[in-house]
C-alpha positions, 0 to 999 in steps of 0.5 A: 203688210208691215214689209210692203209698206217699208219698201214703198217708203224707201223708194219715196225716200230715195226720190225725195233726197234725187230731188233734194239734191237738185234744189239750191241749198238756202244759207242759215243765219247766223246763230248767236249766244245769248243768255237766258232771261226767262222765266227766272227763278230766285234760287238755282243749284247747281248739284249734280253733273249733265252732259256736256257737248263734246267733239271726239271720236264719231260713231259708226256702223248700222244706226240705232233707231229711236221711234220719235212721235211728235205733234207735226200737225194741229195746234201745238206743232212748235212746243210739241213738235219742232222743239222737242225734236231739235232737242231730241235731235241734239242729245243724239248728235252729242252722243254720236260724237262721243262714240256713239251707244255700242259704237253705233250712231243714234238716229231718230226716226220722226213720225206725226201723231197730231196730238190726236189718240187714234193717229198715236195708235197708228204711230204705234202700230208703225213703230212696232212693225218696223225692226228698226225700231228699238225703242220710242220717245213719246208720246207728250199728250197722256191722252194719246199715250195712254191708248197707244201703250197696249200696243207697245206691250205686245211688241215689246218695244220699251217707252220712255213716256213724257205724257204726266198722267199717273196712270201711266205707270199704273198699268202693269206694263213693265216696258214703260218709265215716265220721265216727268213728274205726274200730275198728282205732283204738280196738283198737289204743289198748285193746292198747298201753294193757294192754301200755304202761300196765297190764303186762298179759301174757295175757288172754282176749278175748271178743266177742258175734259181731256185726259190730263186736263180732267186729271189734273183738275181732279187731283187739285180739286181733292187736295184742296178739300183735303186742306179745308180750300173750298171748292164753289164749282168744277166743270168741263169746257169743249177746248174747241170754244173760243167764247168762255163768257157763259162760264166764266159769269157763272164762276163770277157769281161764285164769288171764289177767291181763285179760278183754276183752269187745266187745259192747253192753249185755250187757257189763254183766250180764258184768261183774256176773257176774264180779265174783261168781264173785270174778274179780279180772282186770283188766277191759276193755270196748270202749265201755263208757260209758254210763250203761246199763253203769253202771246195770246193774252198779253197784258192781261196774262200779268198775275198769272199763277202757274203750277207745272213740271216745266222747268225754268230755263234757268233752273240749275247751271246745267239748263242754262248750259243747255239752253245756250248750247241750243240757241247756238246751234239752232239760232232760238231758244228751247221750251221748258219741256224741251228739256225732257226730251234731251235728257230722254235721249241720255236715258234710253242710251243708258238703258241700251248701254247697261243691256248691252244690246239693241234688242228690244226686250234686253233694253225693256229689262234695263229700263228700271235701272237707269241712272244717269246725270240730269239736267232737269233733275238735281239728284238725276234721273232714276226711275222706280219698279213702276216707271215713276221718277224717283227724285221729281221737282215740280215749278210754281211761276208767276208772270209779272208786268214785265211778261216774264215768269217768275219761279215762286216756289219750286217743289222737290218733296217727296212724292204721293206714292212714296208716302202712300201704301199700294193700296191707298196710292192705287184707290187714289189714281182710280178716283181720278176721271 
């Protein structure tokens, strides 16, 4: 089945590029340099060496494939989708010009999972039956990888995951690493903050019932009775809502000190609603750093508290450099997150280099001993005998009145399951719903 259907894709590849030939090519504008403004932190270090791009010898020879899942259709089809494939695409492009992996060129193969967990399993199922195929990249929603990676396990095809559920690497399956912080992390970080930072004594922690809105809302929920945060109310919201009114008046008659909500980009309508209800909690929303939320709220997303692994654009020198390279080549800049799958692309390379062969089960076997310069990660990126980052950072922004975050507090601690027992760390991540 998997034969009959690459030959068929084959014959359409080759009459759309007959076709392409005939149209008028359209001039692109001109790039432009520019600094990075936003968001800002307070303090940047500049430990730690990340790639840089180079012009040197090309690679050659029969392409290393890379399976890249990435939100074409639905509601995150910019963040999720055209960003992290141009970085995706851009990591690859420098490492071709150096040489390549193995002196062969990387090649992206890019397939539309929409965000959705049925559509990432089929994703699946065809980056298994192409052989072509050597490892994937991906996916970026938890609630999509999660289902996705038993499939991935029986074909052995190794995964460097981006999703933040911790669950992910809780699973047994030896072929997966997680390249951002998990969202016992970011929930932890949000807790401590409101308690440590902001005084908060009671909130009402809503979330929009997907996997990791749900997750991370959990996590926050126990930390936060964990240091005496009182929690007035925990709920669910259907994401599809426009209309958080009824929810919203309930939480008011709470009267908690914050409101935390977990969710995408219905965050934003939930903010604006808030503010016109004349709710005056502090607000605090998990990742809430995109230039969607604040295009969605405007002025009534200023004071906006946000806990998340997204790194600031100018973090470290090395994500400055990044960002300025990217807005070079392709005329805008990244997204935080855009970032992981830059440095995914350096991982994965690392991975076939040590097992020195494209063969999926000697790359799986290489996965856990990555080692390699980060631009995110101060110290690089490593991943332990679970697939866990072994040296995770984890942001606190605030958006001021100017509409640009602000880094507030940046976490590089030592993670829940370097301090917790097995045991303890297994029994946490299956309290989580």
């Amino acid at each position: 089945m998997y034969k009959r259907f690459f030959v068929i894709l084959s014959l359409l590849v080759i009459f759309s590029v007959l076709l392409g030939a005939c149209a008028k090519a359209t001039p692109s504008a001109e790039p432009t340099q520019a600094e990075v403004a936003a968001p800002t932190s307070e303090a940047s270090t500049s430990s730690g060496t990340a790639p840089t791009q180079e012009t040197t010898t090309g690679a050659s020879g029969k392409p290393i494939v890379l399976g890249l899942p990435a939100v074409q259709t639905g509601s995150d089809t910019y963040i999720h989708g055209e960003l992290i494939i141009k970085a995706a695409q851009f990591a690859a492009d420098e490492i071709n010009a150096k040489g390549g992996v193995l002196g062969r060129p990387l090649e992206l193969l890019v397939m539309d999972d929409a965000g959705d967990p049925k559509q990432g399993v089929n994703v699946a199922h065809a980056f298994c039956g192409n052989p072509d195929v050597v490892a994937v990249l991906g996916h970026a929603y938890s609630g999509v990888t999660i289902p996705a990676l038993p499939v991935y396990n029986e074909c052995r095809l190794p995964v460097i995951v981006h999703g933040t559920n911790p669950k992910i690497t809780e699973l047994g399956f030896d072929n997966v690493v997680q390249n951002t912080p998990n969202d016992l992390i970011t929930g932890q970080a949000a807790a401590d903050h409101a308690k440590e930072k902001l005084g908060i004594t009671s909130v009402a922690i809503i979330h929009n019932k997907s996997m990791w809105g749900a997750g991370v809302a959990t996590v926050f929920k126990t930390r936060c009775e964990e240091i005496g945060i009182k929690v007035t109310s925990f709920q669910g919201v259907d994401p599809e809502d426009v209309d958080f009114t009824p929810v919203l008046t309930k939480v008011k008659s709470e009267n908690p000190d914050a409101v935390y909500f977990a969710g995408y980009t219905e965050q934003g309508l939930m903010r604006k609603q808030m503010v016109q209800l004349g709710m005056t909690q502090k607000w605090l929303a998990a990742e809430a750093t995109s230039s969607e939320y604040i295009d969605i709220t405007g002025e009534a997303g200023v004071g906006t508290i946000s806990a998340t692994a997204a790194p600031p654009l100018d973090f470290r020198q090395e994500m400055i450099d990044f960002a300025n390279r990217f807005q070079a080549k392709y005329n805008k800049l990244p997204e935080s997150w855009s970032s992981y799958y830059y440095d995914m692309v350096y991982a994965i390379a690392d991975a076939i280099t040590k097992a020195n062969s494209d063969k999926r089960e000697d790359i799986v076997q290489n996965l856990k001993k990555i080692d390699v310069p980060s631009i995110i990660y101060p110290e690089g990126l490593q991943f332990d005998s679970h697939g866990r980052v072994v040296h995770p950072v984890t942001f606190i922004y605030e958006l001021g009145s100017d509409l640009k975050y602000k880094t507030i507090y940046v976490w590089q601690g030592t993670p829940p399951y370097q301090t917790m027992s097995e045991e303890e760390y297994k029994n946490l991540i299956e309290s989580l719903k």
